[in-house]
ZAMARGU-4260 file (C-alpha; in steps of 0.2 Angstrom, whole numbers, plus 5000, padded with zeros to 4 digits):
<rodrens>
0) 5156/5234/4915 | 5138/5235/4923 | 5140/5237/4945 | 5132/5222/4954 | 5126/5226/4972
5) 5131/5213/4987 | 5116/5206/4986 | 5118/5201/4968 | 5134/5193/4971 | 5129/5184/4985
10) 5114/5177/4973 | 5129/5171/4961 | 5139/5163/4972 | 5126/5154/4980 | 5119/5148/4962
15) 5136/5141/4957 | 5140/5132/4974 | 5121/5125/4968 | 5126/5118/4952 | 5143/5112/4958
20) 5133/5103/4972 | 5118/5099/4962 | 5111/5079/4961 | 5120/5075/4977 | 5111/5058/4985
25) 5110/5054/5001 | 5117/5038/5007 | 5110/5022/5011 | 5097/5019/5024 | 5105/5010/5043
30) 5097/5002/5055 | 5086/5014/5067 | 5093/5014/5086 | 5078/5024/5096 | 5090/5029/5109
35) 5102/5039/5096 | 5102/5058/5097 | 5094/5057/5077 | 5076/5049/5088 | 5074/5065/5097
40) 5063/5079/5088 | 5071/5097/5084 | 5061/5111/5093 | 5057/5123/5079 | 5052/5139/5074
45) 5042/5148/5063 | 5056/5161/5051 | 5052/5178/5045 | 5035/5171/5040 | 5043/5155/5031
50) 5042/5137/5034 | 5049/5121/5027 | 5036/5109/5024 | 5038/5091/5021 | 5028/5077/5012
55) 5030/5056/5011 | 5023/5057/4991 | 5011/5042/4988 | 5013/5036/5006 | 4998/5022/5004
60) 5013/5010/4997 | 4999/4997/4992 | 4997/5008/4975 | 5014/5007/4963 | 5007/5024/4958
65) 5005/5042/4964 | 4990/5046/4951 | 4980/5032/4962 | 4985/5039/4980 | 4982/5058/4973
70) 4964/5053/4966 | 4961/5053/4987 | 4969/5067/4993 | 4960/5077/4981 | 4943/5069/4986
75) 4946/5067/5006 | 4952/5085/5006 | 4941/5093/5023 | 4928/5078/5022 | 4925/5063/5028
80) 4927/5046/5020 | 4907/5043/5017 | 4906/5061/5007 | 4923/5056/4997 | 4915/5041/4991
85) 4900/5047/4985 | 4910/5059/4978 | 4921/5048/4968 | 4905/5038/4963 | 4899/5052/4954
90) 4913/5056/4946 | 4915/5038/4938 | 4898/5039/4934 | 4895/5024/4946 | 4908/5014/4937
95) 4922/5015/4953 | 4936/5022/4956 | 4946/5006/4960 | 4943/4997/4941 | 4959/5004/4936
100) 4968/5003/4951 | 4966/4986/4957 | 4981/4982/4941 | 4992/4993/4948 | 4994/4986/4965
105) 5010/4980/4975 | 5001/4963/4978 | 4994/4953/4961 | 4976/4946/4960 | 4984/4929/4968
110) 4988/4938/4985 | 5005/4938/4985 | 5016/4953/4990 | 5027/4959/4973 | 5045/4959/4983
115) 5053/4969/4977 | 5038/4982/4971 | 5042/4995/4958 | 5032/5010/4964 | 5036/5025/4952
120) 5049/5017/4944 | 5060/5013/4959 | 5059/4997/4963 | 5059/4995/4985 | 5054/4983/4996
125) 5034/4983/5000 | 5037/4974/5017 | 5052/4981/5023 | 5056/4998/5015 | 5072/5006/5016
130) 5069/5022/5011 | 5055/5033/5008 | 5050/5047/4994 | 5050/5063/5003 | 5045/5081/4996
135) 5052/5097/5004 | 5049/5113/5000 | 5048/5133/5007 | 5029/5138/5012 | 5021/5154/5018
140) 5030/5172/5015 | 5045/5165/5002 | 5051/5182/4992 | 5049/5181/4974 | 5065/5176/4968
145) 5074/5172/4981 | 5088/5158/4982 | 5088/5143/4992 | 5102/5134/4996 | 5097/5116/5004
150) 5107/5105/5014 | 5101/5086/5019 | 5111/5078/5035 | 5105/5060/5037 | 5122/5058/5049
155) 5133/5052/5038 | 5137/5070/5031 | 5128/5084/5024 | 5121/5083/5004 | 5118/5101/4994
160) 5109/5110/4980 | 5103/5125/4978 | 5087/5132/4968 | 5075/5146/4966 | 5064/5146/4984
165) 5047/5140/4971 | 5056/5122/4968 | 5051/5111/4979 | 5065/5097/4981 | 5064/5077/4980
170) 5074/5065/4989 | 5075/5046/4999 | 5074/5046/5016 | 5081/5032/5026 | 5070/5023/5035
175) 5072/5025/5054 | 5083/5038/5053 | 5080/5057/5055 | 5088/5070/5042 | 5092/5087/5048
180) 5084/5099/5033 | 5095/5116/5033 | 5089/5129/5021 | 5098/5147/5022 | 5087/5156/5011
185) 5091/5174/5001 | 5082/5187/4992 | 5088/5204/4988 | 5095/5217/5002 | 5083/5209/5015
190) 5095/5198/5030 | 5097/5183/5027 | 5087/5166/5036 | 5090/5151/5040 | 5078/5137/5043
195) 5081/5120/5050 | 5066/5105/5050 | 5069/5088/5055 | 5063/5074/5044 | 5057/5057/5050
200) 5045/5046/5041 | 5036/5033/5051 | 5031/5018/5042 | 5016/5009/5050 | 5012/4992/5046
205) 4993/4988/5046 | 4985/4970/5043 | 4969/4966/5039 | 4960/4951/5047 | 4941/4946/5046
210) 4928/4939/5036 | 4917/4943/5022 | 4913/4960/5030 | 4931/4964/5031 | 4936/4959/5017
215) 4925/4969/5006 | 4912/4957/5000 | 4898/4964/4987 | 4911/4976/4981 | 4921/4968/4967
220) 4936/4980/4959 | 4927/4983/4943 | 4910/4978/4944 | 4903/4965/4929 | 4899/4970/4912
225) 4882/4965/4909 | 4873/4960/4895 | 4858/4967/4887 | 4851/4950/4886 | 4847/4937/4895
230) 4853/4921/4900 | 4843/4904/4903 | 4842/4894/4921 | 4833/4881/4926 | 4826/4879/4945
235) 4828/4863/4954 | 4811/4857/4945 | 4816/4855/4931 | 4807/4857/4913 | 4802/4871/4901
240) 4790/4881/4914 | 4805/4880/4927 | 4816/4889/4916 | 4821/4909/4920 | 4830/4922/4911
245) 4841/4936/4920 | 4853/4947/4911 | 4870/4938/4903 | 4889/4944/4905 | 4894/4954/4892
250) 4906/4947/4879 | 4900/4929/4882 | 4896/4921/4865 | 4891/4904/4871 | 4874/4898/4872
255) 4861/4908/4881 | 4849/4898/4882 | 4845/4882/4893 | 4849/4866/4884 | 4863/4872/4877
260) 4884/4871/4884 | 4898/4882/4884 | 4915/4880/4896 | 4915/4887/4912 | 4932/4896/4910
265) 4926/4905/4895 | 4911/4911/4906 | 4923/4916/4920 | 4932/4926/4908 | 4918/4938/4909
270) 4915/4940/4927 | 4918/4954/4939 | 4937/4957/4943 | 4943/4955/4962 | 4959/4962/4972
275) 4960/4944/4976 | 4945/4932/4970 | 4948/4917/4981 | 4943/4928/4996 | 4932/4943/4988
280) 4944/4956/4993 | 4942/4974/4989 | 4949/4989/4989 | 4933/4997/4995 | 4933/4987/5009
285) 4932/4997/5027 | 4950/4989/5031 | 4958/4999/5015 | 4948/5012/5016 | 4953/5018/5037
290) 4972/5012/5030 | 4973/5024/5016 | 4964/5038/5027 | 4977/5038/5039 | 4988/5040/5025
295) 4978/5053/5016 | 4978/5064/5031 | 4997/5062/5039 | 5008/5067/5027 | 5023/5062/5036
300) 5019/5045/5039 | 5019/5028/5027 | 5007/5017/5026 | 5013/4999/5024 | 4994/4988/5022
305) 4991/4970/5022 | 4975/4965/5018 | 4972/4945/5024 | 4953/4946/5027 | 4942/4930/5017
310) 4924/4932/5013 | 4917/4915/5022 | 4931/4915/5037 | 4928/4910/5055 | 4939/4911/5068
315) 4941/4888/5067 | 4944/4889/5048 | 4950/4905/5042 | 4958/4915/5053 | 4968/4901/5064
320) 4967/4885/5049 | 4963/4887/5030 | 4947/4887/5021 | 4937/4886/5007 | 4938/4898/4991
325) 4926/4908/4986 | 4928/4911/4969 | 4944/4909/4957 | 4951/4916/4940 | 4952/4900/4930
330) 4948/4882/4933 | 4965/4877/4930 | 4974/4888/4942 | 4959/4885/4956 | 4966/4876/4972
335) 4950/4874/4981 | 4958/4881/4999 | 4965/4899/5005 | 4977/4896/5018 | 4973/4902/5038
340) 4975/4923/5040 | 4986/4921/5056 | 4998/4910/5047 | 5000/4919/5032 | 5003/4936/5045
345) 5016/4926/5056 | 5026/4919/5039 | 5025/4939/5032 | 5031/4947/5049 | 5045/4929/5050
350) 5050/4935/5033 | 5049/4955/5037 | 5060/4954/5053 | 5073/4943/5045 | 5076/4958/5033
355) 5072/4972/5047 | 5075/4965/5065 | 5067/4981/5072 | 5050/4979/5059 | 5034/4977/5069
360) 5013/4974/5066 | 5008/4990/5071 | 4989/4987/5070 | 4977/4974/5066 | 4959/4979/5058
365) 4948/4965/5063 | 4928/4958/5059 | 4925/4940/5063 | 4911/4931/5071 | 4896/4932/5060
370) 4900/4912/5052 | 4905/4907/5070 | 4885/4908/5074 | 4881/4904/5053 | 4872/4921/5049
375) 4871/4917/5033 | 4861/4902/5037 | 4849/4914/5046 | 4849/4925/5028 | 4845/4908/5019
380) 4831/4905/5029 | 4825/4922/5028 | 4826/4926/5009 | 4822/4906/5003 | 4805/4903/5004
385) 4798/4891/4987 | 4797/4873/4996 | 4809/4864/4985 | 4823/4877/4988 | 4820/4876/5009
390) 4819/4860/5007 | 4837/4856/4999 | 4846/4869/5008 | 4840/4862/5024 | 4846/4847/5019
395) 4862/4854/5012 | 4865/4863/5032 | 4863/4876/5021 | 4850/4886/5032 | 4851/4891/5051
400) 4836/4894/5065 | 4839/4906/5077 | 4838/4892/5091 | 4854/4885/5083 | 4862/4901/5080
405) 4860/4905/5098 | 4870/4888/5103 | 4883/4895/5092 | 4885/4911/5100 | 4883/4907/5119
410) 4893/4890/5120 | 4906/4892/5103 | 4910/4909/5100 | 4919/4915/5115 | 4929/4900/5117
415) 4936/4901/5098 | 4939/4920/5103 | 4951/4913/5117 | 4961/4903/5105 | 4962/4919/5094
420) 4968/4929/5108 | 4982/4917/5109 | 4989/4917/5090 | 4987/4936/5091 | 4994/4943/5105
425) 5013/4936/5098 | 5010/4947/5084 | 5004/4961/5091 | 5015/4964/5108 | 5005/4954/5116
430) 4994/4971/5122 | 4977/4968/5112 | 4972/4985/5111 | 4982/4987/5095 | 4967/4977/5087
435) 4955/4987/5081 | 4937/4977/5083 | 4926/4984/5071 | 4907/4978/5072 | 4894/4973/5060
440) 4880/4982/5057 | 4862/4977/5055 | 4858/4975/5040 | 4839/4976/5039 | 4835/4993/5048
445) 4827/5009/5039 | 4822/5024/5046 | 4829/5024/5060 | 4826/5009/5071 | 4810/5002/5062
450) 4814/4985/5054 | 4813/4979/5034 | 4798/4975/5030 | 4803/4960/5020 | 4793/4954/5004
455) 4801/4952/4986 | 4809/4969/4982 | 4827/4966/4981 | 4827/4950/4978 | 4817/4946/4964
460) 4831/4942/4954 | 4828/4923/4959 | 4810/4915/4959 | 4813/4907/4975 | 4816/4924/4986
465) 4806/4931/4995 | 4811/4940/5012 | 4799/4933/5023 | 4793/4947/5036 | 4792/4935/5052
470) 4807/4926/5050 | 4816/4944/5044 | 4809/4953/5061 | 4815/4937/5072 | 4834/4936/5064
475) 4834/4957/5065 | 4829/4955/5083 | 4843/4942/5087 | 4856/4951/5078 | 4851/4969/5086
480) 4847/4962/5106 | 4858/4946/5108 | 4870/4945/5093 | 4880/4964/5094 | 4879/4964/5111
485) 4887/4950/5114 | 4901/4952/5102 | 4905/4967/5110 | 4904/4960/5127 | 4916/4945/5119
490) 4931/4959/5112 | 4932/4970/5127 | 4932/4954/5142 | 4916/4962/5148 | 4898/4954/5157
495) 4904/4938/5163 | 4915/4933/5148 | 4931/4926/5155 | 4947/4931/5149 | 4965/4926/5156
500) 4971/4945/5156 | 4958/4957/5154 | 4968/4972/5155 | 4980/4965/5138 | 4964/4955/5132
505) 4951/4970/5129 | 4952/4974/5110 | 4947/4991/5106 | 4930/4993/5101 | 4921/5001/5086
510) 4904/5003/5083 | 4899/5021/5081 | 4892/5018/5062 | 4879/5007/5069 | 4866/5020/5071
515) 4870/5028/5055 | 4867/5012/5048 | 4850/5012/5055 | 4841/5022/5042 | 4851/5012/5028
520) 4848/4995/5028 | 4845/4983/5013 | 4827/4989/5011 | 4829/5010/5013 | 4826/5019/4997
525) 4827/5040/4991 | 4822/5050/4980 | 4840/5051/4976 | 4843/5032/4972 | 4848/5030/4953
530) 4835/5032/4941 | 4840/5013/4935 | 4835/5007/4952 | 4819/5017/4954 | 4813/5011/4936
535) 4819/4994/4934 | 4819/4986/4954 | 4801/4985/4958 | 4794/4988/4974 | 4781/4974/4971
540) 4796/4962/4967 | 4790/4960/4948 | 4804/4966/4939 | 4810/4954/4925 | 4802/4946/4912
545) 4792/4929/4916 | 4787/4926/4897 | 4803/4911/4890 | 4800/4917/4873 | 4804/4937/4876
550) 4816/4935/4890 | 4829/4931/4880 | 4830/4947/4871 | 4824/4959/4883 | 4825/4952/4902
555) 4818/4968/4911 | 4802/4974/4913 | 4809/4991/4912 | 4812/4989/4894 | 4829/4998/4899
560) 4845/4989/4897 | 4853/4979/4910 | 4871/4988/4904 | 4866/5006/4912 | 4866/4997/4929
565) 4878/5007/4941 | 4886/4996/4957 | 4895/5012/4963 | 4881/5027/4964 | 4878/5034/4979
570) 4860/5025/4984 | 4848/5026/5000 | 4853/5009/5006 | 4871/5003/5012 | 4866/4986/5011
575) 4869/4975/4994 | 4850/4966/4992 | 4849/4951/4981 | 4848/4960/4964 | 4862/4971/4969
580) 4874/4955/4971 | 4868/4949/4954 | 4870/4966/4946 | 4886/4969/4953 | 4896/4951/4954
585) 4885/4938/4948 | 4898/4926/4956 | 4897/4907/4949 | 4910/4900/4965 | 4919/4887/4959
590) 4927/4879/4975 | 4914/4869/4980 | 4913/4849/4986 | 4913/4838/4968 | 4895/4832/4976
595) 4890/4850/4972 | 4899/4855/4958 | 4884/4860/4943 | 4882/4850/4927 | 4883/4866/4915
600) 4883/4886/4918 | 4862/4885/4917 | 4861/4874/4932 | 4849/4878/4944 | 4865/4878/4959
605) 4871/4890/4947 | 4857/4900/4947 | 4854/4902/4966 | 4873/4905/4970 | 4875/4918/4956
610) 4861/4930/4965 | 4871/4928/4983 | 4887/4924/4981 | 4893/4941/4975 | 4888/4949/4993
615) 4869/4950/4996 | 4868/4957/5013 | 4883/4965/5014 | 4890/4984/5015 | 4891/4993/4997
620) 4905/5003/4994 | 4895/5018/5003 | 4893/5009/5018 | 4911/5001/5020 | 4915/5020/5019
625) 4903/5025/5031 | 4912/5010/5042 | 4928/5016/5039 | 4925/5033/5046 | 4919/5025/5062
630) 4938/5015/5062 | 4948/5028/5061 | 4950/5038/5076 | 4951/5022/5086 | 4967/5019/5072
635) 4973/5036/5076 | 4971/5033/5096 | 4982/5018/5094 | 4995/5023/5083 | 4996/5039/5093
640) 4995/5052/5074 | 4985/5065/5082 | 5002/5076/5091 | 5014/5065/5081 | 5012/5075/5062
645) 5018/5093/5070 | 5030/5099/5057 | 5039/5113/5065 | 5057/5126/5058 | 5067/5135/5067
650) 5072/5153/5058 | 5090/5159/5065 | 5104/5174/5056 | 5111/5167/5040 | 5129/5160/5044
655) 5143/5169/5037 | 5147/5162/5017 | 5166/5156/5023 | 5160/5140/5027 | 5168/5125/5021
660) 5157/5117/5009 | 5151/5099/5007 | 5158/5085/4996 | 5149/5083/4982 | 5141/5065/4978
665) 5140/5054/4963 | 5124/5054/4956 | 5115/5040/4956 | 5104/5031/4943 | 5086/5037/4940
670) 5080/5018/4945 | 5088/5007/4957 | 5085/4993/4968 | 5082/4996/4988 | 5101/4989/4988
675) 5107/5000/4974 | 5115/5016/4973 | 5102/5032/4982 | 5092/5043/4971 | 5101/5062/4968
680) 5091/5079/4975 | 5080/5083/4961 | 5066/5096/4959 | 5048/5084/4959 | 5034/5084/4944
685) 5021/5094/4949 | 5011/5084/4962 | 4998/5093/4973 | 5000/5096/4993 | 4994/5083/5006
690) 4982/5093/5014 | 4986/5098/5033 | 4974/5091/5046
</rodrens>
């Protein structure tokens, strides 16, 4: 019979206490007391080189899978958020990294929260979690086959396994409890450690409120498939020689041409595919993308997101009452109206604190203001310029002098800021601060501080465009001297705007990505734009076919086709012109006044809307990026991440094997309900490391 060395038998005997203890769960999650000794941090230390890390897997609980929230940690590793975009554009070959996503979300195309939400096969509460996926595992100078023998204490008793040092373990931890991690780890004749970590995850619940620049506008999930042909609309003159053609949807087998019908619902069938279509919301939006960054970079926290913004929202009707859709998926199933922001927050945290009495908002991401003074009036009357258009749209209220914007702005705006104080501050704690104010930017800036030119390039795409340069340099002077400033004066109580309590009124203010902004407004263009966009947009705005008999068959200039158009390349400007919104949404919105609605899909209202609606002067993914990483340290400031992610170990002599070991657990089912039985100690699939900032 062969001699084993102590150290050998000490290996055995901790592997067979391991598989007597294997699967052990943990129990269920109780409510968190702040005051209990579990709130108060372990003071830990680094053991013989070793330490036990910890990770919260797919902790951006808006994806129901770790494959999306990976696809982020791998691009935002040691860059910024701008970089990872661009990035991740060129890696779908400008197609988005978001198509595929957007169907695998814990809220449905309609904007309702899925409770409860299976997210990798557990199904758990998406508002008020109870548990959290956790990942543990021995880092730094781990011996080559040595044993570890785990132990997990959430207070209600220790749960065991033990495995080779390399595994790294999976388990649930409660929400709002701390678990004590013990692991004595052993490896041939060298002494024995002992490390301890404590694991807490904090879940932060985020809301997103705002308008059109909040919610993502001009960046639709998965962009619309165009067609290689075109399709027929009249102008508001009428008749054969006020006919146009501009590329089609792909798929649609209707009529192309003018004259001819087809239903609308088998047109929308076609179109681009929204996070939510009623309000244009997208997962590129600035809002998401500072959400999942603070989830990217702080592996021990959970993000809980709640994304409420409305492309067309004002503070009067959108944020405090409801408002009119934008766009939705079917004509049957189109209600006309999107309930008010701050309702639908209050009835989600009613609903949230009924479940979790302890549950809190712990930030607000907000952009509103720019339809409290009409700016997209001003674009109207900037962009329209044929007589009949101006002269319908003026008619329609549809375009807005700066004289009248400026009423807006000095008499309107700060009073409808007062009455939003007041719905938020319940929500928020009544301290302010917790809402982050993120600004616009101006759009029609390029190199540096010199405005757009103006002209036709960029918004050929309907014969009526033309960006006239003196009403373009009045609107860009407005909007850079009168408009920003005040807005900011507004959010922080500052020069002369009156607030009931400054100190708890002042919002915290972003607007650093202003002057990077300044060199990339709708009109900039580089020698690094897409080769598309430099053969096919033309700077003198003559880019589609004029001729009604070729038009059909070939709508571009550029003889190219109108398929290799890429919404989501990396491009000069971070500002969607006119073509770019047709290219990328071509949105037909159906939730208009019956006295508006067209007679058919070649209608001249249809025509006009289609080249705006989809986000003409709005951020591209790039710039909502570029937006976001301005958001993000104020987010960290006011969550307080930046001391709160240490993840510290204590090393200490092995205790003697005598103990008395734990009672092993049942195991539990590999899928349950938040209610159900816990999930068993289980070595993970291979998932990469968060990376440590």
């Amino acid at each position: 019979m062969p001699r084993l060395h102590t150290s050998s038998v000490v290996r055995i005997v901790l592997i067979l206490l391991g598989t007597l203890a294997a699967q052990q769960t943990l129990a269920q999650p109780a409510s968190f007391d702040p005051a209990s000794p579990a709130a108060t941090p372990i003071q830990d230390q680094a053991a013989g080189g070793m330490e036990i890390s910890w990770e919260v897997r797919n902790r951006f609980r808006l994806f129901r899978e770790e494959r999306d929230f990976q696809i982020h940690v791998a691009a935002e590793r040691n860059q910024s958020i701008l970089a990872a975009e661009q990035a991740l554009e060129l890696q779908s070959d400008g197609r988005g990294w978001a198509r595929n996503a957007v169907n695998r979300l814990c809220i449905d195309l309609g904007g309702h929260v899925s409770e409860p939400c299976t997210r990798d096969k557990i199904k758990e509460s998406y508002l008020t979690p109870t548990e959290h996926p956790v990942t543990v595992r021995l880092t730094g100078a781990v011996p080559v086959g040595a044993v570890c023998a785990w132990s997990f204490d959430d207070g209600d008793g220790p749960r065991t396994t033990t495995l080779d040092c390399a595994e790294p373990i999976d388990f649930r931890a409660r929400y709002g409890r701390a678990t004590n991690a013990t692991v004595d780890v052993t490896s041939g004749d060298d002494a024995p450690q002992r490390l301890m970590a404590q694991i807490k995850v904090r879940d932060v619940l985020i809301a997103g409120l705002g308008d059109s620049i909040a919610s993502g506008e001009g960046n639709p999930d998965r962009a619309i498939a165009l067609s290689d042909e075109g399709f027929c609309f009249r102008s508001y003159l009428g008749g054969a020689a006020d006919e146009y053609y501009r590329p089609s949807r792909a798929g649609y087998k209707g009529g192309r041409a003018c004259g001819t019908s087809g239903p609308l619902q088998t047109w929308q069938h076609y179109g681009a595919l929204w996070l939510n279509a009623a309000c244009h919301r997208s997962l590129y939006s600035y809002q998401t993308r500072t959400a999942l960054a603070l989830a990217v970079r702080y592996p021990h926290i959970a993000v809980t997101y709640l994304p409420l913004a409305c492309t067309g929202a004002s503070i009067p009707d959108g944020l405090l009452g409801s408002q009119r859709a934008r766009e939705c998926l079917s004509s049957a199933k189109c209600q006309g109206t999107v309930n008010g922001q701050i309702a639908e927050l209050r009835e989600a945290l009613a609903a949230a604190k009924r479940r979790q009495p302890d549950r809190k908002l712990d930030l607000v991401l907000l952009t509103i203001g720019a339809n409290d003074i009409n700016f997209s009036g001003l674009v109207s009357n900037v962009i329209v310029d044929a007589p009949t258009e101006r002269a319908l749209f003026k008619r329609g209220g549809l375009i807005e002098s700066v004289d009248d914007s400026r009423s807006s702005l000095v008499r309107d705006l700060p009073q409808s800021f007062g009455k939003l104080r007041a719905a938020l501050k319940p929500l928020v704690g009544n301290d302010l601060s917790r809402v982050v104010f993120v600004s616009y930017a101006n759009p029609a800036l390029a190199n540096g501080s010199a405005p757009c030119a103006g002209g036709k390039a960029g918004f050929d795409v309907h014969p009526s465009f033309n960006a006239d340069p003196r009403r373009l340099a009045e609107v860009e002077g407005y909007v850079q001297n009168e408009f920003l400033p005040r807005l900011k004066a507004i959010a922080l109580c500052q020069s002369g705007v009156i607030c009931r309590d400054p100190a708890s009124d002042s919002m915290t203010f972003v607007e650093a990505h202003q002057a990077v902004f300044a060199d990339h407004g709708f009109c900039a263009h580089g020698g690094n734009d897409p080769e598309f966009d430099r053969a096919c947009f033309s700077a003198r705005g003559d880019s589609f076919v004029s001729d009604i008999v070729a038009a059909p068959e070939q709508p571009l200039v550029c003889g190219r086709p109108a398929s290799d158009f890429r919404a989501y390349l990396p491009r000069a400007r971070w500002i969607r012109d006119a073509n770019d919104s047709y290219f990328t949404a071509m949105t037909y919105p159906q939730a208009l006044p019956t006295s508006m609605q067209p007679s058919d899909i070649h209608d001249a209202t249809w025509g006009l809307l289609s080249a705006v609606y989809g986000g003409a002067i709005h951020p591209s993914a790039e710039g909502h990026a570029a937006m976001a990483d301005a958001a993000l340290p104020a987010a960290e400031a006011e969550l307080h991440l930046n001391a709160a992610d240490a993840s510290e170990v204590t090393g200490e002599p092995l205790a003697p094997l005598g103990r008395s070991a734990p009672t092993p657990l049942t195991p539990a089912p590999s899928s349950s309900p938040p209610t159900a039985m816990p999930q068993p100690l289980m070595p993970p699939a291979a998932i990469p490391s968060a990376p440590q900032r």
